[in-house]
N, C-alpha and C positions, 0 to 999 in steps of 0.2 A: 441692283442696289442691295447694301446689308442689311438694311433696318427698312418696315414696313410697321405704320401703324396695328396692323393684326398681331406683329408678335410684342405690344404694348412696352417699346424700346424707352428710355428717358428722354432721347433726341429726336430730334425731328428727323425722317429719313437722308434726307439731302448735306447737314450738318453731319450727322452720322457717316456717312458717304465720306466726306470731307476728311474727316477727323481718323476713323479707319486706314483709309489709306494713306496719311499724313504719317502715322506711328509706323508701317509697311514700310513709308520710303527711310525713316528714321531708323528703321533699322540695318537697311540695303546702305546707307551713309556710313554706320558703323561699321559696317563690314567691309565697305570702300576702303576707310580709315586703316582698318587692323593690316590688311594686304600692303597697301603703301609705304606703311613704317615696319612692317615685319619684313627679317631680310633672308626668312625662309623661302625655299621652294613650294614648302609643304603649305602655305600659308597663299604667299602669291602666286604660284604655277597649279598645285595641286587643289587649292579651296579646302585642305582638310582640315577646317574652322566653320565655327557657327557665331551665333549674336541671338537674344532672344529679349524681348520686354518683359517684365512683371508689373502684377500687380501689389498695392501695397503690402497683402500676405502672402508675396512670393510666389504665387501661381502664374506660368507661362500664359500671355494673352497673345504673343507674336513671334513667332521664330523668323529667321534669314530662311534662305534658298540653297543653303548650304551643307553638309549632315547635319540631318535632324535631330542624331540623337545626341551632340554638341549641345543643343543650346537643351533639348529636353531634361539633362543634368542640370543645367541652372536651379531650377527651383529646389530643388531638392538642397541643394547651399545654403541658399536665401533662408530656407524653412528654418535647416541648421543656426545660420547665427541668429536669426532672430532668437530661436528659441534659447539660444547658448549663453549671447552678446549682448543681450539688451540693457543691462548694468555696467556691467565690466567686457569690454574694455570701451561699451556703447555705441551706438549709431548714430551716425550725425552728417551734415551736410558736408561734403568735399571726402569722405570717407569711399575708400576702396577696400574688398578683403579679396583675398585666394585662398588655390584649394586646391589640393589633388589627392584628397581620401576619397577611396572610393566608396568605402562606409558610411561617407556624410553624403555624398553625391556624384562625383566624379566617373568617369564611364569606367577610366581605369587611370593607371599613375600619372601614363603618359601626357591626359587630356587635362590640361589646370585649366580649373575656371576661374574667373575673377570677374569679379558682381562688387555694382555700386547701387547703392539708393537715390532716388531720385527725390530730394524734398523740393517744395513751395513754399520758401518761406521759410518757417518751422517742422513746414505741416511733413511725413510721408508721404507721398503722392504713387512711388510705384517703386519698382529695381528694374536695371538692365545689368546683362549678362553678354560673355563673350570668353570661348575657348578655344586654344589653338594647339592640336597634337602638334607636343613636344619629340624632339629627336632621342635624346639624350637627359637622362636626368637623375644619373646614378647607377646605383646598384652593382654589384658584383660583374653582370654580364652588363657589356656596350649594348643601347640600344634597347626596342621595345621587350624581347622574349627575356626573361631570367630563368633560362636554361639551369635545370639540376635545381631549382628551391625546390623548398616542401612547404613554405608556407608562406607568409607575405612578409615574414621575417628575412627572408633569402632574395628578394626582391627590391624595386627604387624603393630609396623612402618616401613613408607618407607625410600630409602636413594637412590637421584639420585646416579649419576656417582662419584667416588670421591676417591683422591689417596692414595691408601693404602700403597706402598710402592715409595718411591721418588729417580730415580735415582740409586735402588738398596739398601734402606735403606730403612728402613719398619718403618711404622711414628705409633711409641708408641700411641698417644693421638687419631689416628683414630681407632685403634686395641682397644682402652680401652671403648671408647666410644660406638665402637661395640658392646664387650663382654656384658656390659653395661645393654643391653637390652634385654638380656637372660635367660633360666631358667639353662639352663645346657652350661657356659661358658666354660668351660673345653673341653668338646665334640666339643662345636661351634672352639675355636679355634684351634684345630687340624682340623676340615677342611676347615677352611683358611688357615690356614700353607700349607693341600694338594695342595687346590686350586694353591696358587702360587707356590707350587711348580711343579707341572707341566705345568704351565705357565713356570719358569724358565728352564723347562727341553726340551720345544719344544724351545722356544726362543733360547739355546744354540745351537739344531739340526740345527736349519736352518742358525745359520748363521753357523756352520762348513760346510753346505751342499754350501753353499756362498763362503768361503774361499777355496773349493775344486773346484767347477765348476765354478764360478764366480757371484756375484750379479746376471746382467743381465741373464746367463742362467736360473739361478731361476728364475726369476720374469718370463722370457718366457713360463716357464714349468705354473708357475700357471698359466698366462692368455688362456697358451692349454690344460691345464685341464679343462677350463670352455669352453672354445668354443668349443672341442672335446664332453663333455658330452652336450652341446647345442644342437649338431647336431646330436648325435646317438641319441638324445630325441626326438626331430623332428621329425628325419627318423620312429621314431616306433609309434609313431601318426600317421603319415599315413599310417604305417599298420595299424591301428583301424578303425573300421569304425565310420561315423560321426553322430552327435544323440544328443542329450537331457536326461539323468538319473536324477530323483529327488529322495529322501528320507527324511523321520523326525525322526529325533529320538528325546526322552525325557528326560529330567532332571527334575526329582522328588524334589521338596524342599517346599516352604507354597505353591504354585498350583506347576502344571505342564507346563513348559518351553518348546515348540516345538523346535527342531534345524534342518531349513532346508532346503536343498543345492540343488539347479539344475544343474549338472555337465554336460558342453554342448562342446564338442571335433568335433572340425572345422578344416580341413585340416591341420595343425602342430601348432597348437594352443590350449588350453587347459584352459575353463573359470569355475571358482565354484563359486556361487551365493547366496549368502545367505540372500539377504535384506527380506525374509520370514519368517526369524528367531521369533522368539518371544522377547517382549521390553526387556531389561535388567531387573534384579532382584535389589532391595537396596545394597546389600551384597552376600557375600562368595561364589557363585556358578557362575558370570559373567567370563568371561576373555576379557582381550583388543584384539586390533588389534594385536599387532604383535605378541600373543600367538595363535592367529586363523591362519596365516599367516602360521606361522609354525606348526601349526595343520595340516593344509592342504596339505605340502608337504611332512610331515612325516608319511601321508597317499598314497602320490606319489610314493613316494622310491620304499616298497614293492612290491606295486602294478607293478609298471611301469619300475623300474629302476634294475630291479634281474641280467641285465650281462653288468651293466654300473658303472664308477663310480658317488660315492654319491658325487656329487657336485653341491648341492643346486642353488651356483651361477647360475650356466648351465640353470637349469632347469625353474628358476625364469623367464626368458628372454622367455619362450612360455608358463607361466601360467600368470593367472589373476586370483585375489581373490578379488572379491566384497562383500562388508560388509555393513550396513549401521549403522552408529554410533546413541548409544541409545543402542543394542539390547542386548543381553545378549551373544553373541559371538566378541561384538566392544561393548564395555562398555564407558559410557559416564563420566567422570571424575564429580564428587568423588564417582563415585559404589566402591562397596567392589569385591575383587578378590579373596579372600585367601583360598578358596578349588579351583581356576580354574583349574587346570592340571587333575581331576578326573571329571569333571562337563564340566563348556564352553567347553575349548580347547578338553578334553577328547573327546567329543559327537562330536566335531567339524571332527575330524579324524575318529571318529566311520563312519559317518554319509558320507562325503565324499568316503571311503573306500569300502561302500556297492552302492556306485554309482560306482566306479572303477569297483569293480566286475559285475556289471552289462552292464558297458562295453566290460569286457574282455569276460565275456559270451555269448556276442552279434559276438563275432569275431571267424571265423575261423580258420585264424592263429595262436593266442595266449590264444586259451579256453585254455589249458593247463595249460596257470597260472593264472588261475583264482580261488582266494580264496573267498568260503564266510568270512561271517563276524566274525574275531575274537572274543575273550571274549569284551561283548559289553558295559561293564562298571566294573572299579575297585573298589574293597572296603579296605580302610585300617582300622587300626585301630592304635589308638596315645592312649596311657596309660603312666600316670605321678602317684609317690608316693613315699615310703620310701623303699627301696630294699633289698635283703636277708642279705647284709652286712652294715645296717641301714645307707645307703645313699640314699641321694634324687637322681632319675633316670627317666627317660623319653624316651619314645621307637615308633617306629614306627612300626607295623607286617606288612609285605607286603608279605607276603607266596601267596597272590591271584595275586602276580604276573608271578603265574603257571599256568593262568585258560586254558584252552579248545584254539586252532586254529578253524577256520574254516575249514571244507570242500573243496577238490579239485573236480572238475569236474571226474579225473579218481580215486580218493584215498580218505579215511577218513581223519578226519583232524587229529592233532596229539595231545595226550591224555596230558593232562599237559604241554603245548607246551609254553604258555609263552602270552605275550601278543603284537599286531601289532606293537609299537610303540619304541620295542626294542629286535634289530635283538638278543641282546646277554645275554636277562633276564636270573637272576636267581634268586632262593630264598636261605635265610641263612636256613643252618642246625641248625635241631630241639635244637640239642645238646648246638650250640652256642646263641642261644636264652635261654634257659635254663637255662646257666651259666652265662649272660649277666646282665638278668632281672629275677624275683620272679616269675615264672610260671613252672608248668609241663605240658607238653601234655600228653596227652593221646592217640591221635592219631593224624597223617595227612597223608591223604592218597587221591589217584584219588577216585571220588565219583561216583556211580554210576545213571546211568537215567538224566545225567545234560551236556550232547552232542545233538544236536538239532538232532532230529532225521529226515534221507533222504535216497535217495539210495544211496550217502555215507554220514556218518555223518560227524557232529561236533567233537571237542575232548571233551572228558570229560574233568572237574575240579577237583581242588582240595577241601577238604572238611577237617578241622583241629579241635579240641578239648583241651581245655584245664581246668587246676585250678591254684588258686596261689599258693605257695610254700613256705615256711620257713617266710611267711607273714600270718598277719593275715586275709589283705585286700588289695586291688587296688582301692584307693580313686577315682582316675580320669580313668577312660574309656569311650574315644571316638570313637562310630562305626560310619562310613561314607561312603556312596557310592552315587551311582545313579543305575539305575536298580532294584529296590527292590520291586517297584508295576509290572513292565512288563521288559520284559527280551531284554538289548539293539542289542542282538546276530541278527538278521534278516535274517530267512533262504532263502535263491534264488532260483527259481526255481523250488518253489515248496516243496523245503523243510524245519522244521519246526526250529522255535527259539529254543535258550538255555533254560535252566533253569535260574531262579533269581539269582540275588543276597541276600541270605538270611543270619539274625542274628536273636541268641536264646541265652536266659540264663536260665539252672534250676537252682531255687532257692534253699538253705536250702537241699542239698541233704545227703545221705547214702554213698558218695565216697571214704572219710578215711575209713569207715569199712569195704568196698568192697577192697579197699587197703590193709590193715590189715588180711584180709584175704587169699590175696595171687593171687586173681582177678583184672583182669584187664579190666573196663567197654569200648565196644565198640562200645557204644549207649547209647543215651539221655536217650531210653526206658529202660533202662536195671536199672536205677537209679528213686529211690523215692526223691520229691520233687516238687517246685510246677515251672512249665514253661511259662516263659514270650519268645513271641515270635514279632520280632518286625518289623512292614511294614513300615517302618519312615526311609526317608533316613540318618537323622542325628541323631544319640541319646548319650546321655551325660548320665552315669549311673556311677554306681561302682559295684565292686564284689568282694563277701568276701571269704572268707576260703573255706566253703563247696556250694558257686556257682561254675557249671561247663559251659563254654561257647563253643559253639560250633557256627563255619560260613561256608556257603556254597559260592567257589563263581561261578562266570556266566561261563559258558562252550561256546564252539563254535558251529556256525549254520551251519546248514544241507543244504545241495543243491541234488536236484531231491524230485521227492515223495519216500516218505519209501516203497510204497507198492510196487515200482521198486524194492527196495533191496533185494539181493540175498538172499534167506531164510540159506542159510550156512552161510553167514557173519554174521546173526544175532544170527543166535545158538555158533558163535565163539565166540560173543561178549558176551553173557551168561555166557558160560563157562570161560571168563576171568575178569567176573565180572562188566562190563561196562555197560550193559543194565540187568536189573530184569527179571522176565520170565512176567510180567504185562506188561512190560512197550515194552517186545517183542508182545506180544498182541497187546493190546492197539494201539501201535504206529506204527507198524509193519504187525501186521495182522500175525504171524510168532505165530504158534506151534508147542509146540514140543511132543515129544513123552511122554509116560507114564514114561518111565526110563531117562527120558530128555539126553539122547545119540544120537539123532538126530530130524530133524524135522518129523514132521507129516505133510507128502504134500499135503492130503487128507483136513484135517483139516484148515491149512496153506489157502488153496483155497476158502474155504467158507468160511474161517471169512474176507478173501481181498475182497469178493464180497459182505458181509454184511456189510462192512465199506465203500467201494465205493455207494451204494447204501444208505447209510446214509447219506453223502456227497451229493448225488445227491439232496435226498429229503430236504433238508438246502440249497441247491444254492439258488442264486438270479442271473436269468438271467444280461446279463451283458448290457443289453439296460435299465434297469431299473436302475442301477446302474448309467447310464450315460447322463447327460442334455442332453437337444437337442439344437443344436446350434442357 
């Protein structure tokens, strides 16, 4: 239960019970709502939306199951109009605003949020929230990257706070002005229409939840939702022991960006530190403050939060996020933002997350859950052109929001497992990308050798293929990630990183014929043509008829050393495809037999002592390693 007389709740535990998970399902209904009426992929195939409740002053009491740092933006809106709005242009029942400044709150352009108040009566009683990555929403360049800005001048436009529906009527001239500024209006306004409507569809829950138990019981129930998840947050910091974890991790774009954080956990206190970070970039790879903000606790949740509920507010009141404005995770206005949610904030959560786990593996009580490092950077890809039904279309691929978990202390991580920042990813079927957009795959499948390898691994990733289809060409193809010089996965304890994030296109290949024939190519190698392979985390290309494009993306890190690994798990992992018999070698020190039907324990044993003994003669003692004070 959440509420126990001992932590002095306003409700009685069992109402509290009630009432907690009542607001839970209230917001899982809004996020039902937004998928239903959104006629995106990204929306209903990929979940790249969230839903979040507030309280009367705007602070997050409930987020969706969805990216966390979606609905984590909310508040920071809310705070905005309150503080902006409350006169002119006012707040009042049947009232909706939007947003996509990321200076007020927004993760970046792409992500609009839109946030209503919830009154009783007269009264304010709370806000709910609801954002859905947009495709499309401007700017110079098609799609999320604004390739070549220098500042957020060269980028989508922005639009503070601002009411999109008034009162319960929904104002024509901000909706048009909106669409406006779009490549794909039609797409964009279907989810806005989501968006408020599942604003409108929690707004309605709570106040029935209102007119059943009374204003004030609600409002009691949220204020012991956050003081209840305060205190069980508390309590399990001090189960941790107390310490200092640092990590850097990188974001690849014209140099390399450090991102990084000294996580230092002080008796029920919780500080992440970033003023190490590296300066801010001009453009497209920065995020502000309040998308690090909620980077950082959407690295908490997982970590820290697995039999409590997610109520940000709670948790907020024993962390502290230090930033120093300028850097490239607190961007100094006018930087550009518009990939931040794969870059800044992305690495910001990477980065903090592998300090987490380095906590939790310092602990007795709670190694158990302790994850390495999930897939340690996303790549999407955003393609705009003419479509199999000679309309103009515009797509987002997020299939690498399958890639590799990290590793458990007692367990492998889980193979296509998804990514840290959303307890409920998933990817659109191949199928409905197919009929959506001008493409056929050829394959997507878990890839093998791209699990960080330990005594238990990483998950593998996924690895996809594709050609265009009933098109002759794909004018616009943007690949984007970070990750693509060095792998963001960070294996603990000894065990090793992911694999990259890798894109390839062959050129000018033989794939209609191998088509035509009745074959179906399962490999780049299998096809003539000429191969471009690309280490650049941004590239703006096209692809024609007979280019086939193939991506890998970043799998999860390893924790222990491999040469721990049970030589049976790794002949499991063989035989199911997950590890190569090299990369069992190699990585492993694990042979197998001539008939590869089991290991060779003989063999097995001298090549882990020919690999430690290589290792040896490469150390660099650790005094040499370290100033002298």
């Amino acid at each position: 239960m959440i509420g126990t007389p001992s932590l002095g709740t306003r409700l009685d535990p069992v109402t509290l019970e009630i009432l907690s998970s009542r607001l839970a399902a209230v917001n899982d209904e809004a996020a039902a709502t937004m998928r239903l009426v959104s006629g995106s992929p990204v929306a209903n195939e990929a979940y790249d939306m969230n839903v979040g409740l507030m309280n009367a002053d705007g602070d997050c009491i409930a987020i969706g199951v969805y990216i966390s740092i979606h609905a984590l933006s909310l508040s920071a809106t809310v705070k905005d109009i309150q503080r902006e709005y409350a006169e002119a242009p006012g707040i009042a029942p049947g009232d909706v605003f939007m947003c996509n400044d990321p200076y007020v709150g927004a993760c970046h352009q792409m992500d609009v949020t839109v946030v209503a108040p919830i009154f009783v009566g007269d009264e304010l009683l709370g806000w709910t929230g609801s954002t859905v990555h947009q495709i499309d929403l401007g700017g110079p360049v098609e799609g999320q990257v604004q390739i070549g800005a220098t500042s957020i001048w060269g980028e989508q436009p922005i639009f503070p706070p601002m009411k999109i529906v008034d009162g319960g009527v929904l104002r024509a001239d901000v909706e048009r002005a909106y669409l406006r500024r779009t490549r794909l209006p039609d797409l964009t306004a279907l989810d806005l229409k989501a968006m408020i409507a599942g604003c409108n569809v929690a707004v309605e829950r709570v106040q029935e939840l209102a007119d059943r138990y009374g204003r004030e019981t609600i409002a009691a129930a949220i204020e012991d939702v956050t003081d209840v998840t305060e205190a069980r947050f508390r309590a399990r910091l001090r189960e941790l022991p107390d310490g200092t974890w640092t990590h850097r991790g990188y974001i690849e774009y014209d140099t390399v960006y450090p991102v990084v954080v000294s996580v230092t956990k002080s008796g029920d206190r919780l500080t992440f530190d970033f003023t190490e970070t590296a300066d801010q970039a001009p453009a497209v790879i920065n995020c502000t403050r309040p998308a690090c903000v909620g980077a950082t606790i959407a690295a908490v949740l997982p970590y820290l939060c697995f039999d409590m509920p997610w109520s940000p507010a709670g948790l907020q009141r024993a962390i502290e996020v230090v930033t120093r404005e300028g850097s490239v995770v607190h961007a100094a206005w006018p930087a550009g933002v518009s990939k931040a949610t794969t870059t800044g904030s992305f690495m910001a959560t990477i980065s903090s997350s592998v300090c987490l786990a380095k906590l939790l593996a310092a602990s007795d009580v709670h190694r158990d859950q302790f994850m390495a490092t999930w897939m340690g950077g996303l790549y999407v890809e955003d393609v705009f052109g003419i479509d199999q039904r000679g309309e103009f279309f515009g797509a987002a691929f997020l299939d690498a929001m399958a890639g590799g978990s990290g590793a458990r202390s007692f367990a492998d991580g889980l193979d296509a497992g998804g990514f840290l920042d959303s307890p409920s990813s998933i990817i659109a079927n191949v199928e409905d990308y197919e009929y959506s957009y001008p493409v056929l795959y050829l394959y997507r499948r878990v890839q093998s050798d791209t699990g960080g390898a330990g005594r238990f691994r990483g998950g593998a990733t996924l690895s996809m293929c594709y050609v265009p289809h009933d098109v002759d060409e794909i004018p616009v193809k943007i690949m984007h990630a970070i990750g693509t010089l060095q792998p963001g996965s960070s294996g603990i304890a000894g065990g090793y990183p992911s694999c990259t994030n890798q894109f390839a296109i062959k050129r000018d290949t033989n794939v209609w014929e191998i088509f035509a024939g009745g074959e179906l190519p399962s490999d780049l190698d299998e096809l003539e043509g000429t191969m471009e392979v690309y280490p650049e985390s941004i590239v703006r290309t096209s692809q024609g008829r007979d280019d086939v494009y193939r991506c890998v993306a970043m799998g999860g890190a390893g924790y222990g050393d491999p040469l721990d690994r049970e030589p049976e798990r790794v002949h499991a992992d063989v035989v199911s495809g997950v590890v190569t018999l090299e990369h069992a070698r190699a990585r492993y020190g694990v042979v197998l037999d001539a008939e590869g039907t089991g290991v060779d324990q003989e063999a097995t044993a001298r090549c882990r002592e020919v690999i430690r003994a290589e290792r040896l003669a490469q150390g660099v003692p650790a005094s040499e390693l370290v100033s002298e004070p």
